[in-house]
Structure formats: C-alpha cells, structure tokens
N, C-alpha and C positions, 0 to 999 in steps of 0.2 A: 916176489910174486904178489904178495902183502899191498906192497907199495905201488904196484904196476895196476890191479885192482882198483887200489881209490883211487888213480889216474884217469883210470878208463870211466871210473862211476862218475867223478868229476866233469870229463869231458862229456858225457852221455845227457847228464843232468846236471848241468851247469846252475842250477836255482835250486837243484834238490826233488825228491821225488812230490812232493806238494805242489810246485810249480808247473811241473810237467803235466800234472792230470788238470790241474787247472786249466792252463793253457788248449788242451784236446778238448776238455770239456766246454770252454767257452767257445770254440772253432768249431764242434760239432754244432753245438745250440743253434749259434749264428746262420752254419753253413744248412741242416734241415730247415730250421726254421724259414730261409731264405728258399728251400725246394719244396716245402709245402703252401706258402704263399705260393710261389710261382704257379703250382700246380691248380690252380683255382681259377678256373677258365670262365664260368657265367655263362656260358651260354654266348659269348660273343665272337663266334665265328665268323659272321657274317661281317664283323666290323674290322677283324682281325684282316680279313681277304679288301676291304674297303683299304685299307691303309699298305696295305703293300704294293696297292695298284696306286694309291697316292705317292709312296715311294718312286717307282718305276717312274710315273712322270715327274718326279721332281728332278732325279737323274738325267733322266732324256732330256729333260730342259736346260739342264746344266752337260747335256753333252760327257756324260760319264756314266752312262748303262752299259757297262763293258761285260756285264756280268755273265748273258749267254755266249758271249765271243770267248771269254775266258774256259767257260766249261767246254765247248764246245773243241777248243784247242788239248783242252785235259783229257777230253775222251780220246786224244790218239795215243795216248800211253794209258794201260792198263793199269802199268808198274806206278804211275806218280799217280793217278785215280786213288791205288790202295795204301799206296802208303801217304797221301793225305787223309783219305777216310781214318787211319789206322792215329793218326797222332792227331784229328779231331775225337777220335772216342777217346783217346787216354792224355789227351791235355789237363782238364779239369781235374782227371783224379791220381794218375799214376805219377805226371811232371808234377802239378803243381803241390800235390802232397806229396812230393821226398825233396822238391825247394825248399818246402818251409821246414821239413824235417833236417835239411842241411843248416838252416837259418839257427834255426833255434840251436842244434848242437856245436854249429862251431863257428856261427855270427852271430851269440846268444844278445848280444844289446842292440843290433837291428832289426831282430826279429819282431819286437813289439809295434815297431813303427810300422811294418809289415801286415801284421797283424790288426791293427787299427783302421790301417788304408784298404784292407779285404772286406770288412765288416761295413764300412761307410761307404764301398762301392754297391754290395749285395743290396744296402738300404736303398740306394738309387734307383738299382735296377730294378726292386722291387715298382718302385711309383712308375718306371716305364711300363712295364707290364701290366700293370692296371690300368693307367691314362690310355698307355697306346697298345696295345694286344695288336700284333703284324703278324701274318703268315709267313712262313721262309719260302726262298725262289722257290725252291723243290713241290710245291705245292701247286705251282704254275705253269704246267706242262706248256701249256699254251703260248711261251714265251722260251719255249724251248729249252726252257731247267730238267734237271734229272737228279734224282738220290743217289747219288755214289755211293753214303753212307750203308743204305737200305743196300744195293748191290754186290758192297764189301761184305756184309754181313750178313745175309739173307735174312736180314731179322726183319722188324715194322716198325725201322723210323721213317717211312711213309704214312703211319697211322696219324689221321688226324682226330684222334679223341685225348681227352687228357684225363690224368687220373691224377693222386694224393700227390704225387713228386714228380709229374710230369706234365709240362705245358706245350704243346706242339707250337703256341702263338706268339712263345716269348722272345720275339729276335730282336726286339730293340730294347734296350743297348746290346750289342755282343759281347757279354763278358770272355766269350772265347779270347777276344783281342784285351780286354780290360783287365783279365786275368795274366795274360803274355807280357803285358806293360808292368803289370805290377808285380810279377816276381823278375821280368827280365832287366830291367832299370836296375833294382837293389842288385842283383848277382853281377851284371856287368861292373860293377863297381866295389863289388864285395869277392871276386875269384882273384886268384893270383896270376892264373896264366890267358897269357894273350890270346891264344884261338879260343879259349872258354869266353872270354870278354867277349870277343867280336862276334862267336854263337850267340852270347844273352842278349846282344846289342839288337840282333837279325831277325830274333825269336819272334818280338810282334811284326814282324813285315810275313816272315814265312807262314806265320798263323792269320792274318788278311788273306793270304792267298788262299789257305786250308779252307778256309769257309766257305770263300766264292768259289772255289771248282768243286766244293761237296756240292753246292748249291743250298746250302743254310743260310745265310746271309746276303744283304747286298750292301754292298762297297757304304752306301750311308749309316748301316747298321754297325761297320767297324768303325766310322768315323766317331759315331754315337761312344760306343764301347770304349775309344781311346779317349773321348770328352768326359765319359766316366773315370778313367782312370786319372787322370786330371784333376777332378776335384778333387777324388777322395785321397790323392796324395798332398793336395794343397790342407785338408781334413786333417789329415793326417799330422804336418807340421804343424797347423796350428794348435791341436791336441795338444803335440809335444811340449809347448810352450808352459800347459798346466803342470806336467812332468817331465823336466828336460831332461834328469840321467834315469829315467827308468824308460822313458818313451820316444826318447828322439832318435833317428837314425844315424848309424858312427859308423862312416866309410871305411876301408880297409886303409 
C-alpha cells in the first residue's frame, strides 16, 4: 500500500508539490490578470458597435456573412441551441482546466509548452481588445442575431455593461477558438485512442460553430482567434528553444 501511494503521489505530482502550486499559481496570475485587463471597457462602446458593423461589411464583401443564416438554422432545434450554449459557458473553464489538469499529470513535459502558448496567446488578446473593442452579433438584433446564451441561461449575457472581469466588447480575437486550438492540437497528438484523437482534431471546428449559432462571434473573429493561436504556438517553440528539456513539447 506503502508503495502504491508514492506511485499515485508520483503520478499526481510529477515535479513535486512545489511545482504544482507553482505552476496554478502562475496560470492563475496570468489567466486574472488577463480578465481584469479585458474587463476595462473606457467607455468605448460606441466604437466597439463601429467595428462590428466594419466587420459585417468586410464579410459581405468577401461573401461570408453566413452568420444570421447559421443561427437562424440553429433556432430549429432547441436541443443543439442548448447544448451549444452549454459547452460555450464551460469551454474556457470546466474543458480547458481538466486538459491541462490531464497535461500536467500524465503529459507532465508537454504541459509547459502548453502553458507558454496560453500565456502568449491571453497577451495578444489582450492588445486586441484594446486596439479593437467589437461588439458580438448578439448585440445586433437588427441583423437578425439572438443570445442563445442569455436564453439557455436566463441570466444577462445580454448585458452590455462591463465590470472588473467582464468585457461584453471583447470578441476579437475569439479565444473560445484560440483556446480549442491550443489544447485540441497538443491532446490530438498526445491521447492514445483514436476516437479521442479525431474528437481533439474536430474540437476547434465544433467550437467555430458554438459561437456563431450563440451569436458571440463572427466567422472573422474565429478566424482572428485561430491567427492567435498560431503565433503563440510559433511563441511558444521558439521559447522552447531557450529551454529545450524543460519547455519543449514531447509528442506521445
């Protein structure tokens, strides 16, 4: 039992208990830090609704405003309405923190690259949010958007105020997709089993979807959010390069 023990403590904490709060505690910092910046709205609403209308015609002009067509098809099932609303509220916290909780405990030498690539993504995102404050569809009745989210939930994420952790204006980049890329990439490559692969493979395509038939996003905003995740994976390897066996990523 003895020996079954420091097996299990081994596996749990592969670095030891100093690594581990380490690691939460630099993931915490980064991940608040990165939702109290967001949440610092200025007063620019006005410019926030200017650039999502800049959106919508850059689309149109490119012939890929598919966005109310999309929702508009979601509203015939209730059932995919809620269960996209349902894996847009618990993407960012319930998937992507028990990935990295699997990363870390039993893909402890990918996890840093991981880790690297999250942190340099939030930093991007951050400078989008400032430069470019956009309102999400949902805000634009007028073009026949609706809150799914708001609907699933009877709560107020139709509220357009923002407070300490929340930014109603922050839709470009969509880390919802930026976040899908960068855990789903490492786990398709780091599961053993093959329908698990081809879910982590599918993961950012089904999360594209999620957003546009909530109507949080538009199609340019995941394109954004996937150019994010891009860098900061490119970020990320060249990171590596300062610390190749403590920071590089080691496929299965």
């Amino acid at each position: 039992m003895l020996a079954r023990a420091r097996w299990l403590h081994a596996r749990a904490l592969p670095n030891g208990y100093a690594d581990a709060v380490r690691q939460f505690a630099l993931f915490a910092a980064a991940y608040y830090t990165y939702r109290l910046v967001r949440g610092q709205v200025d007063g620019r609403a006005a410019a926030a609704f200017e650039h999502a209308r800049d959106l919508i015609n850059l689309e149109r002009g490119l012939h890929v405003f598919v966005e109310p067509a999309v929702q508009a098809w979601g509203s015939g099932s209730q059932v995919l309405l809620d269960g996209a609303s349902w894996i847009y509220i618990n993407a960012q916290t319930t998937v992507t923190i028990s990935a990295l909780i699997w990363l870390y405990v039993f893909r402890n030498p990918s996890f840093y690259f991981v880790r690297n690539m999250m942190v340099v993504a939030m930093g991007i995102a951050l400078v989008g949010y400032v430069v470019f404050p956009t309102a999400p569809p949902r805000f634009l009745p007028e073009w026949g958007f609706f809150d799914a989210v708001h609907d699933f939930t009877g709560g107020r994420s139709d509220s357009v105020t923002a407070n300490a952790l929340f930014n109603p204006y922050a839709a470009v980049p969509s880390m919802h997709v930026a976040f899908a890329l960068m855990i789903g990439w490492p786990l398709a490559k780091l599961v053993r089993w093959r329908a698990l692969r081809v879910f982590w493979l599918l993961y950012p395509l089904v999360m594209t979807f999620v957003i546009v038939v909530t109507g949080n996003h538009f199609i340019a905003d995941a394109v954004l959010g996937a150019l994010t995740a891009g860098v900061s994976g490119y970020s990320a390897w060249w990171l590596a390069r300062a610390r190749p066996a403590a920071w590089a990523f080691a496929p299965a």
